[in-house]
BATORNU-684380 format. One record per residue (C-alpha): residue number from 0; residue in one letter; chain; x, y, z. Coordinates in steps of 0.02 Angstrom, whole numbers, m for minus. Layout:
residues N
{r NUM; A; A; {X; Y; Z}}
...
//
This chain:
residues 360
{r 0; X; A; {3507; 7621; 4211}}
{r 1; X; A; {3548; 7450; 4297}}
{r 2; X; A; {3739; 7412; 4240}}
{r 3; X; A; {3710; 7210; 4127}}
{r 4; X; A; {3783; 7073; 4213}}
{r 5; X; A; {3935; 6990; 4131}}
{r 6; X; A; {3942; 6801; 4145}}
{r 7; X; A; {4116; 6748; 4115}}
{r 8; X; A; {4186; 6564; 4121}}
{r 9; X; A; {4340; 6575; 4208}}
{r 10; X; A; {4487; 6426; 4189}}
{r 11; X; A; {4531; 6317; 4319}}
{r 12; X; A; {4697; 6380; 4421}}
{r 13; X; A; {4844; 6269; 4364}}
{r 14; X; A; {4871; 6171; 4535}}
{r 15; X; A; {5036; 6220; 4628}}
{r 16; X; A; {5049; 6039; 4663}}
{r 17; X; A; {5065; 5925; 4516}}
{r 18; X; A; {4902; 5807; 4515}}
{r 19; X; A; {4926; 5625; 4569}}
{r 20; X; A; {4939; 5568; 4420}}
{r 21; X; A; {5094; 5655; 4351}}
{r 22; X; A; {5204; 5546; 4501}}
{r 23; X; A; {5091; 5376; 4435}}
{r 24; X; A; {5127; 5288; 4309}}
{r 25; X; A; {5092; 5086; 4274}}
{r 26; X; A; {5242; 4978; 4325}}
{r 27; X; A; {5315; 4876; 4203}}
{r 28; X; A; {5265; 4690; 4216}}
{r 29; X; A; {5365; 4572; 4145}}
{r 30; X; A; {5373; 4374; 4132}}
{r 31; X; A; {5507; 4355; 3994}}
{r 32; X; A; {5703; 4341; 4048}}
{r 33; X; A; {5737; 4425; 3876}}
{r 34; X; A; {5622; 4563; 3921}}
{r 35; X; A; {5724; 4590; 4100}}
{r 36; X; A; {5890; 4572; 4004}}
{r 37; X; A; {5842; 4701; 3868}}
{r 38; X; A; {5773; 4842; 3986}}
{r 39; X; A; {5944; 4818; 4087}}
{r 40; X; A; {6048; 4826; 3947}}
{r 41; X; A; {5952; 5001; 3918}}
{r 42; X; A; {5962; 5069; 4098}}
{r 43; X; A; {6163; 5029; 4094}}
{r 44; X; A; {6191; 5123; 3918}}
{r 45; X; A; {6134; 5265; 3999}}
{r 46; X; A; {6235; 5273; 4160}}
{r 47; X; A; {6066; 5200; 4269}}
{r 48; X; A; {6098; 5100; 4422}}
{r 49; X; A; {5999; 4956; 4467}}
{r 50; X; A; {5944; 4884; 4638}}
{r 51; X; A; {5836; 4695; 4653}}
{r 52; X; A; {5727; 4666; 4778}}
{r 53; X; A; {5707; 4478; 4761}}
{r 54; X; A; {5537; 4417; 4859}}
{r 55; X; A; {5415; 4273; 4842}}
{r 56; X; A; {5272; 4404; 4861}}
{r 57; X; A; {5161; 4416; 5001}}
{r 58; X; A; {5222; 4566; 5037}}
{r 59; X; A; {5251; 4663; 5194}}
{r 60; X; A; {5344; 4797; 5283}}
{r 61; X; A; {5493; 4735; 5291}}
{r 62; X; A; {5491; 4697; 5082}}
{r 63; X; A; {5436; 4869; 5045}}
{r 64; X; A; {5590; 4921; 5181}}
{r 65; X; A; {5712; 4832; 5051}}
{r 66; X; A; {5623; 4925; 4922}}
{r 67; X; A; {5628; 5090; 4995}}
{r 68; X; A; {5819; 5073; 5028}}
{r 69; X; A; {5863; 5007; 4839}}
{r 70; X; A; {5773; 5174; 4803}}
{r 71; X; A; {5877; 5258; 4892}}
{r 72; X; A; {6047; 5195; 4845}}
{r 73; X; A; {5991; 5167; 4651}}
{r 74; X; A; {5921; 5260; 4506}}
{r 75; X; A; {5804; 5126; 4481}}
{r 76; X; A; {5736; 4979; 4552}}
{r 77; X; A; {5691; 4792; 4503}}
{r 78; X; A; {5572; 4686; 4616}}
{r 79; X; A; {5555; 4505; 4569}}
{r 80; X; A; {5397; 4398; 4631}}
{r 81; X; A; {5423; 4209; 4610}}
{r 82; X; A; {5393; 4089; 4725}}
{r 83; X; A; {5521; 3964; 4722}}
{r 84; X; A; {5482; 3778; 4740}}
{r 85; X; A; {5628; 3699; 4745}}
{r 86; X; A; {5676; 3781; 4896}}
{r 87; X; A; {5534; 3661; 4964}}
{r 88; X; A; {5533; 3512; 5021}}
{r 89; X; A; {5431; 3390; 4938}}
{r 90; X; A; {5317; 3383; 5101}}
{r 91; X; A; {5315; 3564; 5144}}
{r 92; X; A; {5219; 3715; 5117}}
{r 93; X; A; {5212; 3766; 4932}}
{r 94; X; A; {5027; 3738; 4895}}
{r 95; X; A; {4973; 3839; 5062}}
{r 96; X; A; {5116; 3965; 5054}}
{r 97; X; A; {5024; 4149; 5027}}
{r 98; X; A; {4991; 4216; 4865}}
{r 99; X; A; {4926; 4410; 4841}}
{r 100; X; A; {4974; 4491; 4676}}
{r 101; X; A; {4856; 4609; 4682}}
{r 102; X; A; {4874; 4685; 4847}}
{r 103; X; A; {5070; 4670; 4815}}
{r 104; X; A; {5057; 4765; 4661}}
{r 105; X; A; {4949; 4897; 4753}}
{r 106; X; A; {5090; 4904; 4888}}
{r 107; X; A; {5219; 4941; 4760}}
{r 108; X; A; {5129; 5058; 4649}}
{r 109; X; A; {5080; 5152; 4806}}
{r 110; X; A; {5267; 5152; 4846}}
{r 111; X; A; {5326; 5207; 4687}}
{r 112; X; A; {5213; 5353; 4681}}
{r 113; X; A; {5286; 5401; 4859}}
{r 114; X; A; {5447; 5389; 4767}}
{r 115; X; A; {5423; 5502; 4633}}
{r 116; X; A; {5363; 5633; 4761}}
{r 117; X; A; {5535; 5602; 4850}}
{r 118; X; A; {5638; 5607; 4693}}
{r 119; X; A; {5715; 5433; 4739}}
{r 120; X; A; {5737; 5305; 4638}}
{r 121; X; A; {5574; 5231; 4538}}
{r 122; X; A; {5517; 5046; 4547}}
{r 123; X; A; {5563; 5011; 4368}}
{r 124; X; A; {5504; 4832; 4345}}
{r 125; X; A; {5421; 4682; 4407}}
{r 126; X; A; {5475; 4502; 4388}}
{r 127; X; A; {5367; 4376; 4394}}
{r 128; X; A; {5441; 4247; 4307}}
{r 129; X; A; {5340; 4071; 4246}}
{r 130; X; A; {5428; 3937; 4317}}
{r 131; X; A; {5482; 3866; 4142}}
{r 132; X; A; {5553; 4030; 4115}}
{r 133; X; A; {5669; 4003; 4283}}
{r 134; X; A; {5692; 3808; 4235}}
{r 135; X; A; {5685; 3810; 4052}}
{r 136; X; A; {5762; 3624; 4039}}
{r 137; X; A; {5695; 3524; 4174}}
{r 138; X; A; {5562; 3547; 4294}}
{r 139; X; A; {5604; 3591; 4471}}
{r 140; X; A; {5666; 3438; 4566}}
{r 141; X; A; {5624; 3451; 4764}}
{r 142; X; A; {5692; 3282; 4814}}
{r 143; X; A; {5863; 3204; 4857}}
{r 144; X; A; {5980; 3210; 4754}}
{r 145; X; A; {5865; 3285; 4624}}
{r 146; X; A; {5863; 3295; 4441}}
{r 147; X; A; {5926; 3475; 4363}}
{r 148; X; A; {6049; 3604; 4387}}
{r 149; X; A; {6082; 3677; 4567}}
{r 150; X; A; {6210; 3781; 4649}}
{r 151; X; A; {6252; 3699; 4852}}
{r 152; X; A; {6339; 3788; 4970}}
{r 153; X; A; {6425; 3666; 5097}}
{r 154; X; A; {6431; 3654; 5210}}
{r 155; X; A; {6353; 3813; 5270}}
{r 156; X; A; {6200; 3750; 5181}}
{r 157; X; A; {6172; 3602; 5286}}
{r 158; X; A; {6177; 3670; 5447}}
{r 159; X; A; {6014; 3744; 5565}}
{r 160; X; A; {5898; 3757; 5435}}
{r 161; X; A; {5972; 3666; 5311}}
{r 162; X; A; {5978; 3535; 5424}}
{r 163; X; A; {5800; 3533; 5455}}
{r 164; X; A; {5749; 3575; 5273}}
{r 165; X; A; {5869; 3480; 5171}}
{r 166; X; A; {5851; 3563; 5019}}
{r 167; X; A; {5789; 3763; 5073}}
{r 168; X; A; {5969; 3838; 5028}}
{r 169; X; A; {5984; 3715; 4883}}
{r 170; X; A; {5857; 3801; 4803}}
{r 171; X; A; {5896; 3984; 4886}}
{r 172; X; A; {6069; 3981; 4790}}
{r 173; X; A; {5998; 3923; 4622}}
{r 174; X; A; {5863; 4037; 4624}}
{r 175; X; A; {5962; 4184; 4666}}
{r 176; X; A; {6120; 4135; 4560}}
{r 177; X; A; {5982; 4146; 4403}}
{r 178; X; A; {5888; 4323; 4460}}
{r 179; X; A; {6082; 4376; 4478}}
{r 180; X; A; {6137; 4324; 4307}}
{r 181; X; A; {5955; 4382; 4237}}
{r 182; X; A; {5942; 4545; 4301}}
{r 183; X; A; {6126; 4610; 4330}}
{r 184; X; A; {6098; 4724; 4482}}
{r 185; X; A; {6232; 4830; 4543}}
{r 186; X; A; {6162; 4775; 4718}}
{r 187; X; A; {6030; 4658; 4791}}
{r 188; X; A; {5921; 4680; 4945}}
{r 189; X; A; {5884; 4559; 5085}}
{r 190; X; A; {5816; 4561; 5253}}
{r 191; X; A; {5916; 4513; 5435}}
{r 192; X; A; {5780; 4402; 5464}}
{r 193; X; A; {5838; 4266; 5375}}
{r 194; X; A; {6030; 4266; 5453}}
{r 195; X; A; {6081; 4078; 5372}}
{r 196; X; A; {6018; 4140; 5196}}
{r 197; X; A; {6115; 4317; 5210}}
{r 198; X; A; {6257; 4228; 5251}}
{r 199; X; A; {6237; 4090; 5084}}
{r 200; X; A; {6198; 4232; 4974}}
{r 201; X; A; {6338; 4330; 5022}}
{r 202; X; A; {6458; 4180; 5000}}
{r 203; X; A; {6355; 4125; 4822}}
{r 204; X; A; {6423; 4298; 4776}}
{r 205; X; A; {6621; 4293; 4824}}
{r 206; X; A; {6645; 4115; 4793}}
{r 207; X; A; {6566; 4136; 4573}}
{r 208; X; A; {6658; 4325; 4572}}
{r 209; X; A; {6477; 4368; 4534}}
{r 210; X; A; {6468; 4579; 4512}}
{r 211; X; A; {6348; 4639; 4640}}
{r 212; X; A; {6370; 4714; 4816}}
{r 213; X; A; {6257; 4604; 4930}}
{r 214; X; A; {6141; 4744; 5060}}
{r 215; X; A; {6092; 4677; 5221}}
{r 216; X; A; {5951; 4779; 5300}}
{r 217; X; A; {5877; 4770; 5504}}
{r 218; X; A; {5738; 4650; 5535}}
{r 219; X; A; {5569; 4737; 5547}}
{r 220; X; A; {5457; 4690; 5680}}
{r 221; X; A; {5291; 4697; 5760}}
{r 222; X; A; {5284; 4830; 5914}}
{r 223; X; A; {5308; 4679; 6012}}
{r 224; X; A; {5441; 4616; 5936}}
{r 225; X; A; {5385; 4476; 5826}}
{r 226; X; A; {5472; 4455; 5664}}
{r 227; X; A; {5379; 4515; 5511}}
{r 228; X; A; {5364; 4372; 5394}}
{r 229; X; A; {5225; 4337; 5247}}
{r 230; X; A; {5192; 4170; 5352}}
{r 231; X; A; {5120; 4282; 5501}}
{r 232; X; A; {4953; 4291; 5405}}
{r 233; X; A; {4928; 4091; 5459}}
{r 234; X; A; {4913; 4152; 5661}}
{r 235; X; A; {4776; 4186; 5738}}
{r 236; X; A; {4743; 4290; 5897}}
{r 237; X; A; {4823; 4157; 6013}}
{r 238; X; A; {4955; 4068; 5906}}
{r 239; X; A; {5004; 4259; 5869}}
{r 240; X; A; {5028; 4292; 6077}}
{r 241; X; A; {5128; 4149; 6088}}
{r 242; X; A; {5225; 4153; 5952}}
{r 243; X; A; {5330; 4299; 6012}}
{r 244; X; A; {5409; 4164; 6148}}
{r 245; X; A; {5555; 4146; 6047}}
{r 246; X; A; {5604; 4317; 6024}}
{r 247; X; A; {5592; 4341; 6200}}
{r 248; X; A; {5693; 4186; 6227}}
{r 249; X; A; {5833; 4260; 6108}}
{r 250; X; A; {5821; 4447; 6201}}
{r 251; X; A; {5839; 4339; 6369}}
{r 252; X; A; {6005; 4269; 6301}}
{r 253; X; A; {6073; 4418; 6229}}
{r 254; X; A; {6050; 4518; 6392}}
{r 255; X; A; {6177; 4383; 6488}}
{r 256; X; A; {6303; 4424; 6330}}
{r 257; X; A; {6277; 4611; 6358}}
{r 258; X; A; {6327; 4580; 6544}}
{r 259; X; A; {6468; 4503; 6504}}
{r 260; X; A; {6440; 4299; 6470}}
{r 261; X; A; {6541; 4228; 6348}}
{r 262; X; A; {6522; 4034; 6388}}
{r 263; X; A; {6396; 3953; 6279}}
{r 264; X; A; {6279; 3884; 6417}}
{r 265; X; A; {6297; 4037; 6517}}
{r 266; X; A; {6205; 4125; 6364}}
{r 267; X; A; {6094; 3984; 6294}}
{r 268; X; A; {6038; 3956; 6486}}
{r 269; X; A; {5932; 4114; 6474}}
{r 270; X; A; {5841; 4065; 6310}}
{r 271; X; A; {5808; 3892; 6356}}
{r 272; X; A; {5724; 3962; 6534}}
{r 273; X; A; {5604; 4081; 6459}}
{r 274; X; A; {5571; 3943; 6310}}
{r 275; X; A; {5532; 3785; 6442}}
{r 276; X; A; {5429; 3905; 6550}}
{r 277; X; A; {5334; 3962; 6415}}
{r 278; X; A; {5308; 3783; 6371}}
{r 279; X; A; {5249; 3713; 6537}}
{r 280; X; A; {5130; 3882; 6544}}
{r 281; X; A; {5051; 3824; 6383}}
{r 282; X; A; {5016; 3625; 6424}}
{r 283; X; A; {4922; 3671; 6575}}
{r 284; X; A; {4813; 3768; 6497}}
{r 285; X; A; {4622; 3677; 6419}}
{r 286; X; A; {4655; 3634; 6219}}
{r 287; X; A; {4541; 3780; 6169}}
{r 288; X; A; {4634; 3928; 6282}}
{r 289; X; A; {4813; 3888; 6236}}
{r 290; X; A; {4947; 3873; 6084}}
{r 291; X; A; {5086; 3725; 6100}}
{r 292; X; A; {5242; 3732; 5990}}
{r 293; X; A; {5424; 3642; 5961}}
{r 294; X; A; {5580; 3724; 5967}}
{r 295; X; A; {5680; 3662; 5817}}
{r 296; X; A; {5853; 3719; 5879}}
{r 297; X; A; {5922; 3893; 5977}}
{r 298; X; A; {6097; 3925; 5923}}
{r 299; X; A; {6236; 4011; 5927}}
{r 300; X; A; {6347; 4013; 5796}}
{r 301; X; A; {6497; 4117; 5709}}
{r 302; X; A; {6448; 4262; 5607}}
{r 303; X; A; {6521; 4206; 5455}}
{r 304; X; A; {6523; 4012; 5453}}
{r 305; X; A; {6354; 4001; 5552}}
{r 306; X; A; {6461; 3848; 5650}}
{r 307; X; A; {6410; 3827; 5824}}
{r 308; X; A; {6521; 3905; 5945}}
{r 309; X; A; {6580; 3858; 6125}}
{r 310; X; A; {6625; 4032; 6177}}
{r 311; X; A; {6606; 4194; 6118}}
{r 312; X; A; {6753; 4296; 6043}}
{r 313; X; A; {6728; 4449; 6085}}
{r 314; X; A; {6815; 4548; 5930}}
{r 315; X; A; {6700; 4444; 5807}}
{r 316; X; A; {6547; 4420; 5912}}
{r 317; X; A; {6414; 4295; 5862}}
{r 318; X; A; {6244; 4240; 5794}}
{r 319; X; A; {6087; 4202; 5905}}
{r 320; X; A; {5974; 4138; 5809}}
{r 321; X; A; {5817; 4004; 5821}}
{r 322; X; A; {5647; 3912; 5747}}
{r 323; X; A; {5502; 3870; 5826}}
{r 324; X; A; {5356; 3769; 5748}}
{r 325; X; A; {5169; 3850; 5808}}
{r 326; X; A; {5089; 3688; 5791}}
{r 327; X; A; {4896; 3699; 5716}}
{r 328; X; A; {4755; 3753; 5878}}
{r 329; X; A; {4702; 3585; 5954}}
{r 330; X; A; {4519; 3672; 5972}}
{r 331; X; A; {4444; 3826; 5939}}
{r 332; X; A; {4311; 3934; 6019}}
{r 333; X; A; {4177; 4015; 5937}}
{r 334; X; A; {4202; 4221; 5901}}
{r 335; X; A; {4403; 4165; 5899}}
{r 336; X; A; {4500; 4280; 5791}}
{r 337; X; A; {4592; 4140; 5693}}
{r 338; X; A; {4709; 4149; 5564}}
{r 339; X; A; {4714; 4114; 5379}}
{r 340; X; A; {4679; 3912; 5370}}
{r 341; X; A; {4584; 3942; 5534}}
{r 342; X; A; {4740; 3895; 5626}}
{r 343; X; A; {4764; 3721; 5552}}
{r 344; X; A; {4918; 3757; 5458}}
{r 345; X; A; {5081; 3728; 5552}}
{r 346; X; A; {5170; 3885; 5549}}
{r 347; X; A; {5378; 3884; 5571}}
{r 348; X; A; {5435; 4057; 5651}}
{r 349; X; A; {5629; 4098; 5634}}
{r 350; X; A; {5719; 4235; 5714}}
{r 351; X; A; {5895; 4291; 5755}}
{r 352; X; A; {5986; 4434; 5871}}
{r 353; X; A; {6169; 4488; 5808}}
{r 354; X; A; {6279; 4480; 5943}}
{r 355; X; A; {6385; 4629; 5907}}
{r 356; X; A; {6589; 4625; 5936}}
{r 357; X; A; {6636; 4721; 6109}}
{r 358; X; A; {6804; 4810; 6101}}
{r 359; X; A; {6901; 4790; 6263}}
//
């Protein structure tokens, strides 16, 4: 006799891995400053740190860098979106500056599950405050002398880029004196990239005794060097190429400090020669093969005053630093890999190279 068959449903294997889903969960969202101020209050009643991560979106490497690191150092972490404007002037870039929630908030959830896996620190919160959350008296006040409450920093503020945007750490140092006093974070997050901005935040926070430790992490670049910055999305294939020029003109100086010059000119000479070549290569070429830009200023300055410095002292080194303005394509060709705005918007490219102090 033929044995019966037995049909038996068997249960799924528990995973050895937990699914995906177990390390995901929805990060927190909020607009309201009572919100942020409530769920900190929480995390410090039961022993949590907190790191900020204060952006104005767009994200990139380098933001989810200052992310990853306030994982690391915190138990949790609080990124705040907000795009400032009254660290614009009133003819600048706000309308056109890049906006991407979505794709940011992919980034960090993405992150965050990563995170979990790691057992690091978890992105607790978003920020993305309303403007009349962040000015809830007046509105925000771009011109000179403006109407409202801001916090200056002189005259560190009105030097290199201050000088050239007259309000940009104006409205730095009020912004981040309120996402200091909103969100209470045992540390905050910025990138080198920026050098003149480290340098205000970190004296915003010693000269108001305000109770965070200011983190200063390396600049993250393209493989060729270019700074990453949420403004890159504006150059196309040849503005892109070109753009690098002043990076190479601050490598060019820093190799004559590594050899030994300490003389202003004997440094700046470097940066200035690959800059003017670079220059003269470009206006020979037809309007629709090349990319011309301005050099706002090269400098080198002290590390801690950002002053402009004659010669180099060698136990507290120095800043190299500069701007460049990629001015819009004068023509295009067709099949051109252009960027966003087809290469019409003006695009301003900063950079800087820490001259580090050489022991005799």
């Amino acid at each position: 006799m033929l044995a019966r068959s037995i049909t038996r449903v068997l249960k799924p294997a528990r995973p050895i891995v937990p699914a995906l889903s177990t390390f995901s969960r929805a990060i927190h969202v909020s607009r309201d400053v009572t919100d942020i101020r409530q769920r900190r209050r929480s995390l410090l009643l039961g022993g949590e740190t907190v790191g900020l991560v204060p952006t104005m979106g767009a994200l990139h490497a380098g933001h989810i860098s200052l992310v990853r690191a306030a994982a690391a150092e915190n138990s949790k972490v609080f990124v705040s979106i907000y795009v400032n404007p009254t660290q614009f002037g009133v003819n600048e870039d706000l309308d056109s500056y890049p906006k991407t929630w979505e794709s940011d908030m992919e980034k960090l959830q993405k992150l965050d599950t990563e995170l979990s896996k790691n057992g690091q620190g978890r992105i607790d919160v978003v920020f993305a405050p309303t403007t009349k959350a962040m000015y809830p008296t007046l509105p925000p006040d771009s011109s000179i002398p403006g109407q409202g409450s801001f916090v200056t920093i002189t005259p560190l503020g009105n030097l290199l880029e201050g000088k050239s945007r007259p309000v940009f750490f104006r409205g730095v140092a009020t912004v981040c004196m309120k996402l200091f006093n909103i969100c209470q974070a045992d540390r905050v997050y910025f990138g080198q990239k920026d050098v003149q901005q480290t340098v205000v935040i970190k004296r915003l926070v010693k000269d108001f005794h305000l109770d965070t430790e200011v983190r200063i992490l390396p600049t993250e670049r393209e493989p060729d060097g270019l700074a990453m910055s949420s403004r890159n999305v504006y150059l196309g294939e040849r503005r892109r190429t070109t753009g690098i020029v002043l990076n190479k003109a601050l490598r060019a100086a820093e190799a004559a400090y590594l050899k030994g010059k300490r003389m202003r000119d004997e440094i700046l000479a470097h940066a200035w020669d690959e800059v003017n070549i670079r220059q003269l290569e470009q206006e020979e070429e037809a309007e629709t093969e090349r990319a011309m830009f301005e050099v706002d200023y090269i400098s080198l300055a002290d590390p801690d005053t950002m002053e402009e410095v004659d010669n180099v002292d060698s136990s507290r080194g120095a800043i190299l630093s500069g701007a460049v303005k990629m001015l819009p394509l004068e023509a295009t060709q067709e099949g051109e890999r252009l960027g966003l705005g087809d290469d019409k918007v003006p695009v301003r490219l900063i950079d800087n190279i820490v001259l580090s102090p050489k022991v005799p």
